[in-house]
N, C-alpha and C positions, 0 to 999 in steps of 0.2 A: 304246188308240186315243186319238190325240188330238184333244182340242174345241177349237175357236176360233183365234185369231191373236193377233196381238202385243196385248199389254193387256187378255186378254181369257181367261179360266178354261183351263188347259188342264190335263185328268186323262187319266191311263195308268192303267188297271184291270185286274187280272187277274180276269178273272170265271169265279167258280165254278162257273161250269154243267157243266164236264166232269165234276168229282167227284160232282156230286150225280147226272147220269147213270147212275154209274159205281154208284149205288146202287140200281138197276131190274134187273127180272131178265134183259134183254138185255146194261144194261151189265157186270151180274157174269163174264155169259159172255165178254163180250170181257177183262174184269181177268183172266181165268184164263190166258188168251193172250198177255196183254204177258208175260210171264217166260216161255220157249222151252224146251222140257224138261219134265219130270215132276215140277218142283217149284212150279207155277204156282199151283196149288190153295193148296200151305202156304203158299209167299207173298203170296196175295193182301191180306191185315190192311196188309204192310211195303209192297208195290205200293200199293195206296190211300193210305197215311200220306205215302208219297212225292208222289204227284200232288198231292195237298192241300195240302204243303210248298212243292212249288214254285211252285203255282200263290199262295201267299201271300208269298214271297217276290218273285214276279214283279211283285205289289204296289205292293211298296216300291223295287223296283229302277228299273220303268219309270214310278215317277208324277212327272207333273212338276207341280210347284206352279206356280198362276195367282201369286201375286206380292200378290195382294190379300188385305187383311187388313180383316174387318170389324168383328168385335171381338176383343180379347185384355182374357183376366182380372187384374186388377189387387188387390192386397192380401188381404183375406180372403176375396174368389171365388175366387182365386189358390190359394189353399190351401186351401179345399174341395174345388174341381173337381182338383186333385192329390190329395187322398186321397181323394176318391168315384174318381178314375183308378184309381190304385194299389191300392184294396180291387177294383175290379172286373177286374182280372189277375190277383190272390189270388181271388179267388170262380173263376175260367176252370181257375186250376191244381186247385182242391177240385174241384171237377164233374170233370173230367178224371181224377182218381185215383180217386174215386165210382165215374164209369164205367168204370173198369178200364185204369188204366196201359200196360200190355202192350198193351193193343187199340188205344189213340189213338193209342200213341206207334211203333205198329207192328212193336214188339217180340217181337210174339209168332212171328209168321213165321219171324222169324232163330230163334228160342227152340226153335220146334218142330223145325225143318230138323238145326238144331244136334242139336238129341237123337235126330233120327231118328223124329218120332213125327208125328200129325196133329195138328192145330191143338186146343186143348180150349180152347173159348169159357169168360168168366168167364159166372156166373148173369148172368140180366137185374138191371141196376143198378137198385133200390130204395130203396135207405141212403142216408143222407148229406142231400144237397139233390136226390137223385133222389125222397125221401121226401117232399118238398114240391112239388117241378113234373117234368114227365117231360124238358123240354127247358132243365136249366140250363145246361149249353156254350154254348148259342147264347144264351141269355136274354144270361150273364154277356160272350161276346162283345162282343153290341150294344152293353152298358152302357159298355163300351172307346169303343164310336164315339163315344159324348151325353156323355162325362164328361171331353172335351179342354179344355184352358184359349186354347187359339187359334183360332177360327172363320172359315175360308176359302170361298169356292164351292165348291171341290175337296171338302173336308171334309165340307163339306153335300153334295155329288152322292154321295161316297165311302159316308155315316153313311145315306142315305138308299136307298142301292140293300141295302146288306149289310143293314140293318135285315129290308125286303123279302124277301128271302133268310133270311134267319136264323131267321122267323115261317114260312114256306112249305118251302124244303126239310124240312125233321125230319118230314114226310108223307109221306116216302117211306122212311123211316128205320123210322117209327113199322107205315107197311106189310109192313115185311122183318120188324119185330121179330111182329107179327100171327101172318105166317106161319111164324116159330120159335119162338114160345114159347103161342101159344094161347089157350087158357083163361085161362093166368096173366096176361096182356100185358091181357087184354079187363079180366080183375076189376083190373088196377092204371088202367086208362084210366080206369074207372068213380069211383075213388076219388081219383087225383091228378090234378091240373087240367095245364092243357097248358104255360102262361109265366108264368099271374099265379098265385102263391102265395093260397091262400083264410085268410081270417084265423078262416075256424069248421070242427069238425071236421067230415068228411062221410062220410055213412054211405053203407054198403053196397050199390049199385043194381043188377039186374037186371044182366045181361052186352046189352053191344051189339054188334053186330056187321055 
């Protein structure tokens, strides 16, 4: 959608609401349905990975930049906020293999259909930097939005909604994972914090639920 007129911020956003929908126990039923046939089930990981795609692709395709530039980094901001960029696309891809290659990259779908077999989820993701926050993807995401060296309206509306998003969706995420994994999901919630890393260790607390 575009905001404003001539000299004036104008952003094209593909917003993610459909996929995180798409993560509720009504929208799973509709994911089973986009693929026609009896292989809707196995596909659902590749169906999802695809919505996701395009809808972040749709992004980049339809934003139109306002034109205005409020800062741009010069010299040594210049090349921090490029490698605080660049580590935080490197941090996106480690989370992403953490939480199971096959399953982000929606491989697993083609993988099962391909062999003929049902989909076999990886364990719930604990290693890695899942061992330190339960939601690095999206933590390492955001950090993509806050660590650009060119600062626009657009950029700030962009960095500001996905933030938003990126803190709120993994609740529904984190509901699904409740309801598949249990006991185990409750005593990891207990121990690992949600986005900020704890710098002491923490013990063992009652299950919540």
């Amino acid at each position: 959608m575009a905001l404003g007129d001539v000299g004036e911020p104008r952003v094209n956003c593909a917003i993610p609401c459909g996929s995180s929908v798409l993560l509720t126990a009504r929208g799973g039923r509709l994911l089973l349905r986009l693929i026609p046939g009896p292989h809707g089930a196995t596909l659902a990981t590749t169906t999802y990975a695809i919505i996701a795609s395009v809808q972040l692709l749709g992004l980049f395709v339809l934003w139109t930049p306002s034109g205005i530039v409020w800062w741009r980094a010069e010299g040594l901001a210049f090349w921090a906020l490029t490698t605080a960029y660049a580590a935080s696309w490197l941090l996106l891809t480690k989370a992403s293999f953490d939480a199971g290659a096959e399953v982000q990259s929606g491989a697993l779908g083609w993988m099962s259909l391909m062999g003929r077999i049902r989909p076999i989820f990886p364990d719930m993701p604990t290693l890695g930097l899942f061992g330190l926050i339960r939601q690095p993807i999206y933590l390492a995401f955001t950090l993509t939005l806050w660590t650009v060296p060119v600062w626009t309206p657009d950029q700030l509306c962009l960095a500001l909604f996905y933030t938003v998003y990126c803190m709120v969706a993994p609740r529904l995420k984190e509901r699904r994972f409740a309801a598949r994994y249990g006991d185990e999901f409750y005593t990891y919630l207990s121990n690992v914090p949600y986005v900020v890393p704890c710098l002491y260790a923490r013990k063992n607390t009652p299950k919540v639920k």
